[in-house]
C-alpha positions in Angstrom: 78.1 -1.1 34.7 77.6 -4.2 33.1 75.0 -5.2 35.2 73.3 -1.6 34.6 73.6 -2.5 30.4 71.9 -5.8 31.5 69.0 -4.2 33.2 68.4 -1.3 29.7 68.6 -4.4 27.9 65.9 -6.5 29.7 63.6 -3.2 29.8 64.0 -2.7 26.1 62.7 -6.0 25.6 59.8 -5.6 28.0 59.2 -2.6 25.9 59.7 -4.3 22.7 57.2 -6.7 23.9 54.6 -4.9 24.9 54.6 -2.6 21.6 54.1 -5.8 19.9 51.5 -7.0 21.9 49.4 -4.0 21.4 49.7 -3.7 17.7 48.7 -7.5 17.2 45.7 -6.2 19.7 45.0 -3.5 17.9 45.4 -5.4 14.7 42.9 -7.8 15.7 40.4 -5.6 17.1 40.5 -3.3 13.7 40.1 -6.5 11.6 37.0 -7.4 14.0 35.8 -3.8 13.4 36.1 -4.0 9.8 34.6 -7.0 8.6 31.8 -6.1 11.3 31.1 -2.8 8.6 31.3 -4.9 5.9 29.0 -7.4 7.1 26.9 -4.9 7.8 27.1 -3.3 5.0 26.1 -6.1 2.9 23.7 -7.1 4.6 21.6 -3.7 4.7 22.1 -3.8 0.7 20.7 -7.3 0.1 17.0 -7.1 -0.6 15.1 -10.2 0.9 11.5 -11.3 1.1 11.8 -11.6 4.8 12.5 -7.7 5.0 9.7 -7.5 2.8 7.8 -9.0 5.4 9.3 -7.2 7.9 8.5 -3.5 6.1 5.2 -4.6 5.4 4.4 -5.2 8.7 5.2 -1.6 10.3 4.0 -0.3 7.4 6.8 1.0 5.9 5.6 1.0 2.6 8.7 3.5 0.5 11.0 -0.1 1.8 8.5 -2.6 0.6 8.5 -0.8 -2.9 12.3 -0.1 -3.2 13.0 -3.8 -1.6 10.4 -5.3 -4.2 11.8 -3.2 -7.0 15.2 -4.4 -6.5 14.9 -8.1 -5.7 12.6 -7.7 -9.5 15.5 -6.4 -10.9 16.9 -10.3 -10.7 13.4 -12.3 -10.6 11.1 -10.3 -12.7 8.1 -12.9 -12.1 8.5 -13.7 -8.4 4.7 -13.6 -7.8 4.8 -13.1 -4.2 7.0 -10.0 -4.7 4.7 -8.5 -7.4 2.3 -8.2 -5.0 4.4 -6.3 -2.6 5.3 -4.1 -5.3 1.7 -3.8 -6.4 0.1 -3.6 -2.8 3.3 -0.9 -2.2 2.5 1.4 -5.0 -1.7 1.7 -4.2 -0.8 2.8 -0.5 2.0 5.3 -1.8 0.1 6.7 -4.6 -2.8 7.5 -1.4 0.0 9.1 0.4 0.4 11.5 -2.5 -0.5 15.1 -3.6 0.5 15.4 -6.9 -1.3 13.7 -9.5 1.8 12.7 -11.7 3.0 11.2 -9.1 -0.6 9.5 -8.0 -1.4 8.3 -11.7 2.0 6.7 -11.7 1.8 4.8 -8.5 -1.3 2.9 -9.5 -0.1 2.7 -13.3 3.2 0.6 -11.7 0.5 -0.9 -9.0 -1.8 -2.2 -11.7 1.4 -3.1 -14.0 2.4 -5.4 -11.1 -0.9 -7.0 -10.4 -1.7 -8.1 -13.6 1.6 -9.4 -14.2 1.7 -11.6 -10.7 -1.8 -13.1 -11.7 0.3 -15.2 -13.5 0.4 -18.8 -12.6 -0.3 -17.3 -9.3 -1.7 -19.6 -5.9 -5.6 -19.1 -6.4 -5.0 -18.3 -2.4 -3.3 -15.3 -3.4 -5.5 -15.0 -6.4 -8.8 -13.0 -4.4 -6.6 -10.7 -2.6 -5.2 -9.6 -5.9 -8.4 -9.2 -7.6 -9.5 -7.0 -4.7 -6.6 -4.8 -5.0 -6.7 -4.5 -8.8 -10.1 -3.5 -8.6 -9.4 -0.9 -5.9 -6.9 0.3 -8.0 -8.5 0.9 -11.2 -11.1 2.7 -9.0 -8.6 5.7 -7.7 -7.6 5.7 -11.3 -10.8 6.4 -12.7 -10.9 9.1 -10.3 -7.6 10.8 -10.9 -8.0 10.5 -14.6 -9.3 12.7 -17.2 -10.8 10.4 -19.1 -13.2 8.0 -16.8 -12.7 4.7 -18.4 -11.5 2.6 -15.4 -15.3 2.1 -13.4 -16.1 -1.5 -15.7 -12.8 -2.8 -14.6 -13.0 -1.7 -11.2 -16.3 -3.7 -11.3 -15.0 -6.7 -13.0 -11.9 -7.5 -10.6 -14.3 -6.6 -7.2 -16.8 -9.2 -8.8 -14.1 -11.9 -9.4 -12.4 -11.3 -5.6 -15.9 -11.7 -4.3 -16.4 -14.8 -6.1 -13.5 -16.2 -5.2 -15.2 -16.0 -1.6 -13.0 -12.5 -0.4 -14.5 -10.2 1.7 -13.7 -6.7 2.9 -16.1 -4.5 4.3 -15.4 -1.1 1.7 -16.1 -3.6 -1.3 -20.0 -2.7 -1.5 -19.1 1.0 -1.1 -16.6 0.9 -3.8 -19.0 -1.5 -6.4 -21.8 1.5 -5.6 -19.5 3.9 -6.3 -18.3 2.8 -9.9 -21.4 0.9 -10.7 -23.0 4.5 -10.1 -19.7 6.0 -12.6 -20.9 3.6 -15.1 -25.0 5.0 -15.0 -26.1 1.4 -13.4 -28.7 3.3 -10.8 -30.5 0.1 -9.4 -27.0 -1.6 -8.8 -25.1 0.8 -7.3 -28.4 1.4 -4.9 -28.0 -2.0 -3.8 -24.5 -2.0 -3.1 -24.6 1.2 -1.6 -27.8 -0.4 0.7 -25.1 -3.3 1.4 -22.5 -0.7 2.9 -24.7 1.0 4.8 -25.4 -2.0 6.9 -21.3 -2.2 7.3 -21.5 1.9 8.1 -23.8 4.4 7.7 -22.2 7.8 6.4 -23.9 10.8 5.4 -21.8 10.5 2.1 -23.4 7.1 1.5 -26.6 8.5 2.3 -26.4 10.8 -0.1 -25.3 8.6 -2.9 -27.7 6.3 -2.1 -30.3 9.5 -2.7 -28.2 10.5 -5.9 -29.5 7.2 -7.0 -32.9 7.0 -6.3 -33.2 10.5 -7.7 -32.0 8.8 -11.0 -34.1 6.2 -11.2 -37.0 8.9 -10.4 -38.0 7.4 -7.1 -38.2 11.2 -5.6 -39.8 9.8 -2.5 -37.5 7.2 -1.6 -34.8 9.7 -2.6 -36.1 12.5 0.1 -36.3 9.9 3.0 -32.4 9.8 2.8 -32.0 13.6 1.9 -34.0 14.6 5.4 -32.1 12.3 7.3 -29.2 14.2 6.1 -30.8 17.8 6.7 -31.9 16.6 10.2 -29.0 14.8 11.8 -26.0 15.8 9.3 -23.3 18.3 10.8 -21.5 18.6 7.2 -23.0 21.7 5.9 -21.4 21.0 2.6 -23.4 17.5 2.5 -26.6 19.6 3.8 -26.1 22.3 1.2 -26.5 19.4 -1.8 -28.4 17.2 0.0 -31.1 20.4 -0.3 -30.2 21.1 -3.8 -31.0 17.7 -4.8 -34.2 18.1 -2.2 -35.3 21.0 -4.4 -34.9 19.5 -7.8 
């Protein structure tokens, strides 16, 4: 009997044991668990500029502009953000039908630009010119009053001179330059795209032009070009308009 009480006894311990051995387990591997979330957690929520970079590569332009907007929160003149903020609202406001929500995308584009020009690298200086003057461009077109076309000029022209190129920039001088009721300079920009790509909508503008500056011959050369070769029969259909005035 005695021996039987010793052998309960030594099994209750084993028990005993064992119970304690897997709740110190299962402590430890909850506590692991836990500060794993948290971790995790916090480090989701902290806004970086390598996740800018990160976003910015894929694309992902809503988490470059809420990443941007937040790390602004604490470092409202961090140049380098500023532009992510401002490169992130021009690409959004593209992306968008409603033109509320358009107008105030480039509003918080050009807002950012402007304000990271500020004792900004003159590296970074060109890109941001070329972007601001993009900008001001879509906003001249979403407005209802066109008063943008000047400035659109103005920061093209400075990007330029600061030796950037991009291959839409004479497309998008001929375009405002023609906003603004310059004829012979927007026909020379417009002659500068085409070498970059010919389009039947550049062709057209390019006629537009010449029609203005009453060089009607010139102006039909491009117009039956379009008649002949052009599949767009909205582009055909004003191309002949223009042919008949």
């Amino acid at each position: 009997m005695k021996k039987k009480y010793k052998d309960n006894t030594k099994k209750n311990k084993f028990f005993a044991h064992l119970v304690t051995t897997l709740l110190v387990v299962l402590f430890f591997v909850f506590l692991c668990f836990f500060t794993y979330h948290i971790y995790s957690i916090n480090n989701k929520e902290v806004p970086t500029i390598k996740k800018l970079f990160d976003c910015w590569k894929i694309q992902d332009y809503q988490n470059v502009y809420d990443i941007s907007g937040q790390i602004l929160d604490t470092d409202s003149f961090n140049n380098r953000v500023l532009m992510f903020r401002g490169y992130s609202a021009f690409f959004l406001a593209l992306s968008q039908t409603d033109i509320s929500v358009v107008q105030n995308f480039l509003d918080e584009s050009i807002n950012s630009l402007r304000v990271a020009m500020i004792n900004c690298p003159k590296k970074f200086l060109s890109q941001i010119y070329y972007m601001l003057g993009k900008t001001y461009f879509h906003k001249n077109v979403v407005s209802d009053y066109h008063y943008y076309s000047d400035l659109s000029v103005k920061y093209l022209q400075l990007a330029q001179s600061l030796g950037y190129k991009s291959s839409d920039i004479p497309e998008y001088l001929g375009l405002s330059y023609a906003e603004l009721g310059l004829a012979e300079e927007s026909i020379k920009s417009f002659t500068e795209a085409l070498l970059v790509r010919e389009s039947d909508e550049l062709l057209l503008a390019i006629a537009q032009q010449y029609y203005n500056c009453q060089k009607a011959n010139t102006a039909k050369q491009y117009l039956n070009k379009i008649n002949q070769e052009s599949s767009n029969e909205l582009l055909v259909l004003k191309s002949r308009i223009l042919l008949a005035q």
